[in-house]
MIRO-556719 format. One record per residue (C-alpha): residue in one letter; x, y, z; residue number from 0. Coordinates in steps of 0.25 Angstrom, whole numbers. Layout:
BEGIN
  residu      u      v      w  num
       A      X      Y      Z  NUM
...
***
This chain:
BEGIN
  residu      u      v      w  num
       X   -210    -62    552    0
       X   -197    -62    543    1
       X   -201    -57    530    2
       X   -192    -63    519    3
       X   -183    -56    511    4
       X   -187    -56    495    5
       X   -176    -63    486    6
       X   -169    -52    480    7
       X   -173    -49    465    8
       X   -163    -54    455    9
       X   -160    -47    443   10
       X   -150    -58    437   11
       X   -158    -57    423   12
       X   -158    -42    421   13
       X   -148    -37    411   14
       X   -143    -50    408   15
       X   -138    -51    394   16
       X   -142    -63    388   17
       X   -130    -72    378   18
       X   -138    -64    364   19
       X   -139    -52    370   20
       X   -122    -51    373   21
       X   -110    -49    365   22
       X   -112    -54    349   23
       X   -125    -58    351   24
       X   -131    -46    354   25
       X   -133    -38    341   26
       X   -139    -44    327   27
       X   -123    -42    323   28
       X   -119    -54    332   29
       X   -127    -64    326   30
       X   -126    -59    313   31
       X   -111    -61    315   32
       X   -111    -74    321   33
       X   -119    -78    308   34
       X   -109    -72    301   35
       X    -97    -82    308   36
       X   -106    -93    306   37
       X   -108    -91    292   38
       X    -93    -90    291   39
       X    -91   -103    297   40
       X   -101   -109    288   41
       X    -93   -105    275   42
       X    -79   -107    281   43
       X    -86   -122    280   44
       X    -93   -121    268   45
       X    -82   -115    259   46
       X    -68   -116    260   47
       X    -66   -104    250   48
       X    -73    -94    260   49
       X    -60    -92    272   50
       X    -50    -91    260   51
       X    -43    -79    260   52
       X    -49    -74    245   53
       X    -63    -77    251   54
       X    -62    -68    263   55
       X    -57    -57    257   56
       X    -67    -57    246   57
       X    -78    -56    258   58
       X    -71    -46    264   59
       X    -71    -37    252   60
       X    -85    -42    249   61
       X    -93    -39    262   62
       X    -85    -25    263   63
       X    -92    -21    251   64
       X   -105    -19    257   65
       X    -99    -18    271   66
       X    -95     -4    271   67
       X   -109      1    266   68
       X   -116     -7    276   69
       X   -106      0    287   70
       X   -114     12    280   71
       X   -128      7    280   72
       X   -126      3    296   73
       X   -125     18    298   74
       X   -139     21    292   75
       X   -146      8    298   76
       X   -139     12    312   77
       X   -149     23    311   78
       X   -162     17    306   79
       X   -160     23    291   80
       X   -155     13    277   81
       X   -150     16    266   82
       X   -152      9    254   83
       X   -143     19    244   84
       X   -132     10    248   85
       X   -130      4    235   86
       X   -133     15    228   87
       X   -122     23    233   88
       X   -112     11    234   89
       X   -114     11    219   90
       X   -114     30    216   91
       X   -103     31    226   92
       X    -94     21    220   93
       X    -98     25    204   94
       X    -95     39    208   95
       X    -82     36    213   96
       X    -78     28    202   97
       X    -83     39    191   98
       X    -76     51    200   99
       X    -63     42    199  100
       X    -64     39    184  101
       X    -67     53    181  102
       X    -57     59    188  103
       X    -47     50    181  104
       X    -50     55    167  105
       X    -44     64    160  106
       X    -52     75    155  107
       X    -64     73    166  108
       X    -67     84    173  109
       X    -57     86    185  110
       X    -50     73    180  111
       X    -37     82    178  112
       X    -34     85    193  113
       X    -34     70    198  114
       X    -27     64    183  115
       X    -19     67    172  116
       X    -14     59    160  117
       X      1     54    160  118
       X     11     57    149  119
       X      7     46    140  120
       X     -6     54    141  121
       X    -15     44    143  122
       X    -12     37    158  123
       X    -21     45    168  124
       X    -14     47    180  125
       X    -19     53    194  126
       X    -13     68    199  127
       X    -13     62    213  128
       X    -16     47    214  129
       X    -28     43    221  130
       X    -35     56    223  131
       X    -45     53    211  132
       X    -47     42    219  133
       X    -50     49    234  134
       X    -59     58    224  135
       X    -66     49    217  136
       X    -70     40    232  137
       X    -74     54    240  138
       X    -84     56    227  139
       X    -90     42    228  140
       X    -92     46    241  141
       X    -97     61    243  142
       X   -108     55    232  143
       X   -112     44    242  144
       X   -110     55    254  145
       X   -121     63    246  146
       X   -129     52    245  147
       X   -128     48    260  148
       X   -133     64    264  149
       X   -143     65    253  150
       X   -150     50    260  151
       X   -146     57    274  152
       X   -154     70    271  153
       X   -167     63    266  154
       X   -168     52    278  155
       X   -162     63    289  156
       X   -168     77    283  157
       X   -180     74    275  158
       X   -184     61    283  159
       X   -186     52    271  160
       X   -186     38    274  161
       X   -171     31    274  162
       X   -176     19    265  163
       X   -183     29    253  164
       X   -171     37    254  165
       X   -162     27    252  166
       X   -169     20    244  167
       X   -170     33    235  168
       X   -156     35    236  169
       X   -151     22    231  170
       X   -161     23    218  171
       X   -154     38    215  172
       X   -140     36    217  173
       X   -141     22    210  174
       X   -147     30    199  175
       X   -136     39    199  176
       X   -125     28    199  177
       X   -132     25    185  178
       X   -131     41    179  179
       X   -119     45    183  180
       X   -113     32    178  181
       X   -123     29    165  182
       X   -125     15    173  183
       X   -110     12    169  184
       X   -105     12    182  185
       X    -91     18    183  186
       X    -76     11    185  187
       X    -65     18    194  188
       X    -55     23    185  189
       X    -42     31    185  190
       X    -27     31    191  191
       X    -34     29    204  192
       X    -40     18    201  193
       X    -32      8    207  194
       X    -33     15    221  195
       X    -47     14    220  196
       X    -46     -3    218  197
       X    -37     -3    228  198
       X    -46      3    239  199
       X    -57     -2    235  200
       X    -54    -17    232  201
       X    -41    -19    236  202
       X    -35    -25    249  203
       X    -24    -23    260  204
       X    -18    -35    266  205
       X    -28    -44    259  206
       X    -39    -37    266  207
       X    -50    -29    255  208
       X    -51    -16    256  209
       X    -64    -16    258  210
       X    -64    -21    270  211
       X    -54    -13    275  212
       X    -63     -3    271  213
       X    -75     -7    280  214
       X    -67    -13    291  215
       X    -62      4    293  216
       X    -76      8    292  217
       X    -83     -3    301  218
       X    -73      2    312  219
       X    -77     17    309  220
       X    -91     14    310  221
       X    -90      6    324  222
       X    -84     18    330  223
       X    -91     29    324  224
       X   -105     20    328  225
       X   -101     17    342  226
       X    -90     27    346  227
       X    -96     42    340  228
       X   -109     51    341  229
       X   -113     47    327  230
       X   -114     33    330  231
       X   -124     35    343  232
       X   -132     45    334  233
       X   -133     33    323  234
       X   -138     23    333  235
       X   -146     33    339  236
       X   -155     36    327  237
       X   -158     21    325  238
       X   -161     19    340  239
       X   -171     30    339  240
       X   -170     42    332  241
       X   -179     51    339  242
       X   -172     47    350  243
       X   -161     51    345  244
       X   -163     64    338  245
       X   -169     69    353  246
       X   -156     66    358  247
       X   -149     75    350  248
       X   -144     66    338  249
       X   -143     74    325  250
       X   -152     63    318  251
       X   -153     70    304  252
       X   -137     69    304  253
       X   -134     58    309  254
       X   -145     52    298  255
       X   -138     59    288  256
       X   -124     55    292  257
       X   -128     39    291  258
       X   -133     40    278  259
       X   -121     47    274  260
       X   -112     37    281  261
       X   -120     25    272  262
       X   -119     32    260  263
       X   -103     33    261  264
       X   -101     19    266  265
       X   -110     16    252  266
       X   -101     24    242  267
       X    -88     21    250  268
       X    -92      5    248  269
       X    -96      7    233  270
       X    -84     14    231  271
       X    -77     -1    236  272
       X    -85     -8    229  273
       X    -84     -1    216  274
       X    -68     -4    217  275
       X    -71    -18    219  276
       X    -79    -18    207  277
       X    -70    -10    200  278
       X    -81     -1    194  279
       X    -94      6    200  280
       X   -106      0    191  281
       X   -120      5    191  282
       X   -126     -6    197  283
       X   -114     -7    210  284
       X   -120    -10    223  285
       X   -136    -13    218  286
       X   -142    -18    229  287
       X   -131    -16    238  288
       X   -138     -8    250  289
       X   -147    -23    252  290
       X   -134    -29    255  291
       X   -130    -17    264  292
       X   -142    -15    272  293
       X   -142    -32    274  294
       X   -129    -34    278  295
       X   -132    -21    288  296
       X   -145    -27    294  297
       X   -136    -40    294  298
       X   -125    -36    303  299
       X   -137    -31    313  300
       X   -140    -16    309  301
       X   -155    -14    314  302
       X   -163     -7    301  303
       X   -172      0    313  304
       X   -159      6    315  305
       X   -150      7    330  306
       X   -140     -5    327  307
       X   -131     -7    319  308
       X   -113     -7    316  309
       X   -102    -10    308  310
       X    -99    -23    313  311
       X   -113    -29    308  312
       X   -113    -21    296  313
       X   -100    -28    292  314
       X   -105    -43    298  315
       X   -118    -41    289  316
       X   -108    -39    277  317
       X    -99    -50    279  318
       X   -111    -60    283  319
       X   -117    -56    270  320
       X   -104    -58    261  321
       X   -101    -71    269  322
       X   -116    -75    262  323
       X   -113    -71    247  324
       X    -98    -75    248  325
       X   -102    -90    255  326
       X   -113    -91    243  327
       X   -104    -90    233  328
       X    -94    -98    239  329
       X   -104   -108    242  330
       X   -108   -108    227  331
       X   -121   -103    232  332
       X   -131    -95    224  333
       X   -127    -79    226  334
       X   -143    -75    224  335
       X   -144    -84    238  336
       X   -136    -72    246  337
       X   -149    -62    247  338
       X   -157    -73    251  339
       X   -146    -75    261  340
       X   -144    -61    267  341
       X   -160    -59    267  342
       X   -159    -72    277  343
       X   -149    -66    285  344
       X   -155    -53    287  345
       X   -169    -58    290  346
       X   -161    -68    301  347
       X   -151    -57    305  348
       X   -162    -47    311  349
       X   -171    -59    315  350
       X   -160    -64    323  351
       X   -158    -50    329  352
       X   -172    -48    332  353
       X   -173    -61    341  354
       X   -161    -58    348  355
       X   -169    -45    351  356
       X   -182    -50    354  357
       X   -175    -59    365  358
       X   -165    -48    371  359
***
């Protein structure tokens, strides 16, 4: 008697990709982004003042002010550390800059006389080479907040201290040292190159902020240097699993270090921007900022547990939070209404991720 043949298996359902798990949809970044386009809708219908052209570039320049620290910040997270020094350094890096700057540009101040010298009428101070008080003045801001960056990189790689005591430390000591070496006056850029330092810090090419010119540049560095070098695979090594990782031969303590250092420069590099915008370094710049950082990180999908994380969403974090303050206030809406706001979003942006996980 004929035995029948069993039906062969079907394996039709095996690797399919479901719509959520393709293309847009399948990172926290997506959704966050499609929010994003959605609330822009929403305001193109409920203002008419937010698709004028003074608007825009206004929340081109705005969102770019935190942008660049948060491209920073990305770094850090990428590998399962934070960095709550954010603001601190923001704040040093950019009072530094603008005290080096002034100093250099007075007469009498201690190596003052081989950057300036006063004109025949003896009283108009003018620069031995234009724009080199300047470069000097910048690379001070920033070797203070690369000092920063290794000193929070040794404790967390070196020492093992926890990232969020160390950090947390740090933004309490170089916030206090804001206020000595400036009396808690704050400190104004000064001198002939003054002007250079407005016009790269706040001013525009072709109508586009400088600012954002500024960040779109480093987003594109980060993109390739995450996703197209050695470093990068290290960094997303360590927040996958760091063990893992260091018994694979990744020079963990360095890579640590590096990232730390990274965040710390993208800090002082965006004080420095700020503190032109302003058009003085005060004590009390960038309180508070690191919050708005670290948000608009977690915002624009970076995982806290470490492992994910990119400049695209880092920036989409930004602009969704700037879209939020700049629509209040177009909206004549209560500015105290935007922390309630990014709480919201936060709490919704990772809860959405985490359902999209559960049912992957």
């Amino acid at each position: 008697m004929a035995v029948p043949l069993e039906s062969p298996i079907s394996f039709t359902n095996v690797g399919r990709i479901r719509w959520w798990q393709r293309g847009i949809f399948a990172s926290q970044t997506g959704y966050v982004l499609l929010a994003l386009l959605g609330l822009l809708i929403a305001m193109h219908f409920a203002s008419p003042y937010f698709f004028t052209q003074g608007n825009m570039q206004n929340v081109a320049k705005n969102f770019s002010f935190i942008a660049i620290a948060t491209l920073g910040i990305t770094f850090v997270i990428i590998t399962g550390g934070i960095d709550l020094s954010v603001g601190s350094m923001m704040c040093f890096s950019a009072m530094i800059t603008s005290m080096v700057m002034s100093g250099l540009s007075t007469p009498g101040m201690p190596g003052a006389s081989l950057f300036v010298h006063l004109a025949a009428d003896g009283k108009t101070v003018v620069a031995n080479v234009p724009g080199l008080i300047l470069l000097v003045s910048i690379l001070a801001g920033l070797v203070t907040a690369l000092i920063v960056g290794l000193v929070n990189g040794f404790c967390i790689a070196v020492l093992g201290l926890s990232p969020f005591v160390t950090t947390l430390g740090m933004l309490s000591i170089v916030r206090g040292l804001g206020y000595v070496v400036s009396n808690g006056r704050g400190s104004f850029p000064g001198g002939p190159d003054a002007d250079y330092f407005y016009a790269l810090t706040s001013g525009d090419l072709f109508g586009v902020p400088a600012p954002f010119i500024y960040l779109v540049i480093l987003a594109a560095v980060m993109a390739v240097v995450l996703h197209h070098t050695s470093f990068g695979r290290h960094v997303f090594a360590l927040g996958g699993n760091e063990k893992a990782a260091e018994l694979t031969g990744i020079p963990v303590v360095r890579v640590k270090i590096e990232v730390y250092v990274i965040c710390a420069l993208a800090a002082g590099l965006q004080g420095i921007i700020v503190s032109g915008w302003l058009g003085s370094a005060p004590a009390n710049m960038a309180t508070s900022y690191e919050l708005n950082v670290i948000a608009a990180a977690v915002i624009g999908g970076a995982n806290l547990a470490g492992g994910v994380g990119g400049p695209l969403g880092a920036i989409v974090g930004c602009v969704l939070l700037e879209v939020i303050r700049n629509g209040l206030v177009l909206a004549q809406v209560s500015s105290y209404w935007q922390q309630t706001l990014v709480g919201v979003i936060i709490i919704l942006a990772v809860l959405v991720d985490r359902i999209r996980s559960r049912i992957t």
